[in-house]
C-alpha positions in Angstrom: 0.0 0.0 0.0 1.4 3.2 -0.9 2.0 6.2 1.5 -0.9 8.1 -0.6 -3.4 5.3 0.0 -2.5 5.2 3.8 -3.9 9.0 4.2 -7.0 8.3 2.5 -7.4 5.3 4.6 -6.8 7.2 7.6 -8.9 10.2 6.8 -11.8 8.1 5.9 -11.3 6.5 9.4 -11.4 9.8 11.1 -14.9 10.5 9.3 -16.1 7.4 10.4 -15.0 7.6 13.8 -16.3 11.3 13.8 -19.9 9.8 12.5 -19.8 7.5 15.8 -18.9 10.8 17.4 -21.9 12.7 16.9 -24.0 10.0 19.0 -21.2 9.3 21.6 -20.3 12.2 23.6 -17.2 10.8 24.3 -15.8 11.0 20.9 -15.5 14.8 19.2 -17.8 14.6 16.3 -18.0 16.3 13.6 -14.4 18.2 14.5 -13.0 14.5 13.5 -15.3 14.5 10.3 -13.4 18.2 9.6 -9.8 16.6 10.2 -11.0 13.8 8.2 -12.0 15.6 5.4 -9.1 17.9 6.1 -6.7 15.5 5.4 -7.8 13.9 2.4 -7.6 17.4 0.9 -4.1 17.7 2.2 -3.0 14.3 0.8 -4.6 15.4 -2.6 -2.5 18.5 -2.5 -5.2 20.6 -2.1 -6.5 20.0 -5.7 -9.9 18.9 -5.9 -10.9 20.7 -2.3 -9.6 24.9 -2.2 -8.8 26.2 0.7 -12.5 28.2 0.6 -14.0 24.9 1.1 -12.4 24.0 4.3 -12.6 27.4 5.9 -17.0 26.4 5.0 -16.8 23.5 6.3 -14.7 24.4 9.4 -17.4 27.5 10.1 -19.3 24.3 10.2 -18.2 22.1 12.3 -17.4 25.4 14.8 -21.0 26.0 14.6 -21.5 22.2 15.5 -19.5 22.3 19.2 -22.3 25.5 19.3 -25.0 23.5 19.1 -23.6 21.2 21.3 -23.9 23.1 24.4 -27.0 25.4 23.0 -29.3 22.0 22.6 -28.5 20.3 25.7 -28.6 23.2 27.7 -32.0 24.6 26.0 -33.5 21.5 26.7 -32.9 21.4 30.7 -33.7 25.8 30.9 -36.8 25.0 29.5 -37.7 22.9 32.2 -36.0 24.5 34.6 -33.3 22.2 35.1 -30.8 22.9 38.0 -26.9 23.2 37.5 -27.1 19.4 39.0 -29.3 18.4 36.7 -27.1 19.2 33.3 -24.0 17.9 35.4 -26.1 14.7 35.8 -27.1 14.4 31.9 -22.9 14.9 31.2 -22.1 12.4 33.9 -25.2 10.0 32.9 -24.1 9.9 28.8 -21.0 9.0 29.9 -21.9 6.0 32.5 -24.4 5.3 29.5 -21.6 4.3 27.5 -21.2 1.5 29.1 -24.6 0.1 28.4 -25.1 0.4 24.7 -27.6 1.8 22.6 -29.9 1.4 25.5 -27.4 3.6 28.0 -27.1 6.3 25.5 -30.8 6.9 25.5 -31.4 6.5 29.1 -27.9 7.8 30.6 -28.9 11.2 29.7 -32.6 11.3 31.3 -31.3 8.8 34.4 -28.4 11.8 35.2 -30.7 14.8 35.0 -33.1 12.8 36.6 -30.8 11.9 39.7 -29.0 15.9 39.5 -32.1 17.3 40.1 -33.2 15.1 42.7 -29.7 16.0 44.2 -30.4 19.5 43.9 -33.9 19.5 45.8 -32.7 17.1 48.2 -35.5 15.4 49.3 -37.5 12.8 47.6 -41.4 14.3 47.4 -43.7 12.9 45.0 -43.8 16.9 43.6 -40.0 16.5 43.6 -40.0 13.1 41.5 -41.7 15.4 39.2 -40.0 18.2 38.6 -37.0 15.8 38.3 -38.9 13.8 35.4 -39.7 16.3 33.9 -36.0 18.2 34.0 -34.9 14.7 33.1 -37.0 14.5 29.9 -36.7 18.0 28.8 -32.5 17.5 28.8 -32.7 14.4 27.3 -35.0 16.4 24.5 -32.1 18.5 24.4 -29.1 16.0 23.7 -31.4 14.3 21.4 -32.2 17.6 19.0 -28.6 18.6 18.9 -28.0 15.1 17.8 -30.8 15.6 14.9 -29.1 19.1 14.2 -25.3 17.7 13.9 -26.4 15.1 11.8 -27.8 17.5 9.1 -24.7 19.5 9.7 -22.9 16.7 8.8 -24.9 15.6 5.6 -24.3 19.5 4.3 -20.3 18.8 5.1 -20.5 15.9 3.3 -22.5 17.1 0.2 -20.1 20.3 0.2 -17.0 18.0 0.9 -18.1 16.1 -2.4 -19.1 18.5 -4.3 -15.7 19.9 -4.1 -14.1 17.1 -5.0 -16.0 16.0 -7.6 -16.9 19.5 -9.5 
């Protein structure tokens, strides 16, 4: 295999590993789709993709780690969520991890869940609530800025080709 070969191997790696990214919150996203894409470019000598086009798709991917924060915290203000609560959904994604598909859906609503029961301190019925409810409304959160990163990613991808291929 030759050393040009190895590069696209590797940046099409990255990409892919930047896909699993934009579900996993332990893997950055859609910056490792960028440095994938990046890199292809770079080991075509900059050819097929100008220099334009990455500075698009880099405004892109900035405006991704944006939406990262914006989403997830949107979702939990608009419940009301306490500063436990969010800490919980980060902490709860991550345990999640550990538990598959099923832990990546219900790490996030578990944590806020358990944050916000933190933060009241008591257990009430009213509390168990409030909790559920800040629980859900993060989880909404995480889950929409999912939805938005992966159309951010299908434009990067159309762009990224286009490029190429024009």
């Amino acid at each position: 295999m030759d050393l040009h070969a190895l590069w696209y191997v590797l940046a099409a790696l990255m990409v892919v590993v930047g896909l699993a990214g934009i579900i996993l919150p332990a893997l950055p996203g859609l910056p490792m789709v960028f440095f994938g894409m990046l890199l292809a470019a770079w080991a075509d000598g900059f050819e097929r993709v100008e220099w334009w086009w990455l500075l698009v798709l880099g405004l892109l991917t900035a405006l991704s780690m944006v939406i990262d924060f914006w989403a997830t915290a949107a979702g939990a203000k608009r419940v009301g969520a306490s500063r436990k609560a969010v800490v919980g959904a980060v902490v709860g994604t991550l345990v999640g991890l550990f538990f598959g598909p099923v832990g990546l859906f219900a790490g996030p609503f578990v944590g806020a869940l358990l944050g916000e029961l933190w933060h009241g301190r008591s257990i009430r019925a009213a509390d168990v609530g409030q909790a559920t409810k800040v629980g859900f409304g993060t989880w909404m959160g995480i889950v929409f800025g999912i939805v938005l990163k992966l159309g951010l990613a299908c434009t990067m991808f159309v762009l990224f080709a286009w490029a190429w291929y024009a």
